[in-house]
C-alpha positions, -999 to +999 in steps of 0.1 A: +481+580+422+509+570+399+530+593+379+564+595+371+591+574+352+585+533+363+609+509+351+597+480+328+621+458+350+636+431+333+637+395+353+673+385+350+681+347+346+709+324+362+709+286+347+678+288+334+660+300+364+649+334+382+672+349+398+668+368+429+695+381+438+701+399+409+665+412+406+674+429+441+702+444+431+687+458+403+657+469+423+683+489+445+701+506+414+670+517+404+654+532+437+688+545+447+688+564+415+655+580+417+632+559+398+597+566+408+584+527+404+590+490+396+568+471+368+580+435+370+565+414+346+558+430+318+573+423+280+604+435+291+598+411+320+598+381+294+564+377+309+553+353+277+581+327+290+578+326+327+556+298+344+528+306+365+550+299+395+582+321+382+555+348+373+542+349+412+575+346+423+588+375+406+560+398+419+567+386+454+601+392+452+599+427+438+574+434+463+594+426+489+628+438+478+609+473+470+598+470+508+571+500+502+598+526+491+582+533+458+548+517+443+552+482+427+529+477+394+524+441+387+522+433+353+488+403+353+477+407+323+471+376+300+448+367+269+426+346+288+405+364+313+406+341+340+441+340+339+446+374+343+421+373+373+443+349+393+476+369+386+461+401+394+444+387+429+483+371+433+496+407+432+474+421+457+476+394+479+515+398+485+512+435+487+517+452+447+501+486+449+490+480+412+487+461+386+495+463+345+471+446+320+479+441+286+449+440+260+444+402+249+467+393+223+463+363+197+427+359+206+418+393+187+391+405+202+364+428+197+363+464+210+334+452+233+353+419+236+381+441+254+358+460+273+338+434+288+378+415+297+389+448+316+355+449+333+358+412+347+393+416+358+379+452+376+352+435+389+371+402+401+395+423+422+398+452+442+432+465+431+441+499+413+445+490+373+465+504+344+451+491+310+480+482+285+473+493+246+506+479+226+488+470+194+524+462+175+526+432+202+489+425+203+480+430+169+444+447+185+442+486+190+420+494+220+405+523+207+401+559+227+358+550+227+369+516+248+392+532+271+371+560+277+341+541+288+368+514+309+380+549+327+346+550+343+349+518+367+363+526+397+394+503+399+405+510+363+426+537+367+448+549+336+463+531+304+504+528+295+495+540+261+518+522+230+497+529+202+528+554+194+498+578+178+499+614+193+464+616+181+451+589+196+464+596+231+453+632+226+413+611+222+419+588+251+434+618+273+398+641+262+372+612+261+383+596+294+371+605+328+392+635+342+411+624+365+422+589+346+459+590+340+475+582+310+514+573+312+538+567+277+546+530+265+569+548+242+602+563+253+609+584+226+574+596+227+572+600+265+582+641+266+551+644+233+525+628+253+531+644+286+529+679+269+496+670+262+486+656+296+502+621+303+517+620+335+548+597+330+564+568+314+563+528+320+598+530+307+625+503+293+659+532+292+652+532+329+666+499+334+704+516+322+697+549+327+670+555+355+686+587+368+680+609+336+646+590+325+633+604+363+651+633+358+634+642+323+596+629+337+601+650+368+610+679+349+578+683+326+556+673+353+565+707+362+561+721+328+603+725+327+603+720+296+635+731+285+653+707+312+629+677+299+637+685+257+674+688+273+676+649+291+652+641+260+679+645+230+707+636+262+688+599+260+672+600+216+706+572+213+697+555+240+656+549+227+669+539+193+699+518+206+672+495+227+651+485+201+678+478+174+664+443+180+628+432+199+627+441+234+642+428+259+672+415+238+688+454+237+684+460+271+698+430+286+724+434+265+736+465+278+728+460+315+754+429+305+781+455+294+775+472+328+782+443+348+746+444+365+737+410+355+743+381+332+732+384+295+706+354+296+672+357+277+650+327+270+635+313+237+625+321+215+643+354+221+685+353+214+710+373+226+715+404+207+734+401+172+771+412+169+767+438+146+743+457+167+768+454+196+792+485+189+759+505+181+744+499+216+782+505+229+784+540+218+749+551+226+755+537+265+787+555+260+773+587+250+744+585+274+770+583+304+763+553+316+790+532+302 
């Protein structure tokens, strides 16, 4: 259903507020060179700081600048259930062709706690769903037992898997149901975990570099490996150069130096330090982007 690279889109920012315009030109750079989907919302989203209204709104507008060319994934997740209900029914409503679901964070819940949050959300709304394991943002690791009994209800369909533990997806990817799909929610890890069966990449690099990030997916999808190692080391710069500081700082950053939109994030996130600046330079430079 969904496999590929999909861009963790950022939401750029103009006076303070959403900015359309932007986020459609962005939307077009990215479709026009050859990323397979669009993931608005999510922590590179700045998802944490939008309102409820800007949060809709963004969905909305990607839907509808996307226009049906590739699949939109919604990111609804939240760490109160019925909060996550209403902005997953949201997405369907204006026409996303999936949503993203990050496991609670703050709350801490219990593996049966997380279980029983995915079911209601399932349950609540008819809509395909990709389950969100990022424990370093969560502080809770949704363990391969919980995923594998989630992959069993019909809507839940796969997991963005951030644990960043080989092992772990290798449990998830053989205690799940066969056909659940499993896609990378770590860049540098992405070409690891789709030799062992993940079938893509909820990416970040995408947003500067979406042409060699769909490039390197597509490429071990058909067990090419040598093509996918090559575009693999071609981007290693790039995955450490976006992460110098926390995500979305890096990455706005550079889509800055690229003239694709202002460099605005919101607080309690700051723009990205000086001294990382020549770092990220060089690796957009070497990546041939910049």
């Amino acid at each position: 259903m969904f496999s590929g690279s999909f861009v963790a889109i950022v939401t750029p920012f103009s006076d303070g507020k959403f900015d359309e315009k932007a986020m459609a030109d962005l939307i077009e750079f990215q479709i026009t060179n050859g990323t397979h989907g669009i993931v608005p919302c999510g922590t590179t989203g700045e998802s944490a700081t939008l309102t409820a209204e800007e949060h809709a709104r963004v969905v909305a507008v990607t839907v509808e600048a996307v226009n049906k060319r590739v699949p939109v994934i919604a990111g609804t997740g939240s760490n109160s259930t019925d909060e996550a209900i209403i902005f997953t029914k949201h997405a369907k409503a204006v026409g996303a062709d999936g949503a993203l679901l990050i496991t609670p964070y703050y709350n801490k819940p219990t593996q049966e706690g997380l279980f029983r949050h995915f079911e209601a959300v399932a349950k609540a709304v008819d809509l395909p769903q990709i389950l969100y394991n990022i424990p370093g943002r969560t502080s809770i690791n949704m363990l391969p037992a919980t995923t594998a009994r989630l992959s069993h209800i019909p809507s839940i369909v796969g997991i963005k898997e951030g644990s960043g533990s080989l092992q772990q997806v290798s449990e998830v990817i053989h205690q799940s149901k066969q056909d659940f799909l499993v896609l990378s929610g770590d860049d540098p890890l992405t070409l690891p975990m789709m030799a062992i069966g993940a079938k893509g990449v909820i990416t970040v690099t995408a947003n500067v570099a979406p042409t060699d990030m769909a490039q390197m997916v597509s490429a071990a999808l058909k067990a090419d490996y040598e093509q996918a190692r090559t575009l693999h080391y071609k981007l290693t710069p790039l995955f450490n150069a976006l992460f110098l500081e926390t995500n979305p700082i890096p990455v706005k950053a550079a889509l800055a130096m690229m003239g694709k939109m202002p460099e605005k994030v919101r607080l309690p996130l700051t723009l990205l330090a000086d001294e990382y600046r020549p770092k990220l330079r060089e690796a957009l430079q070497q990546a041939g982007v910049l």
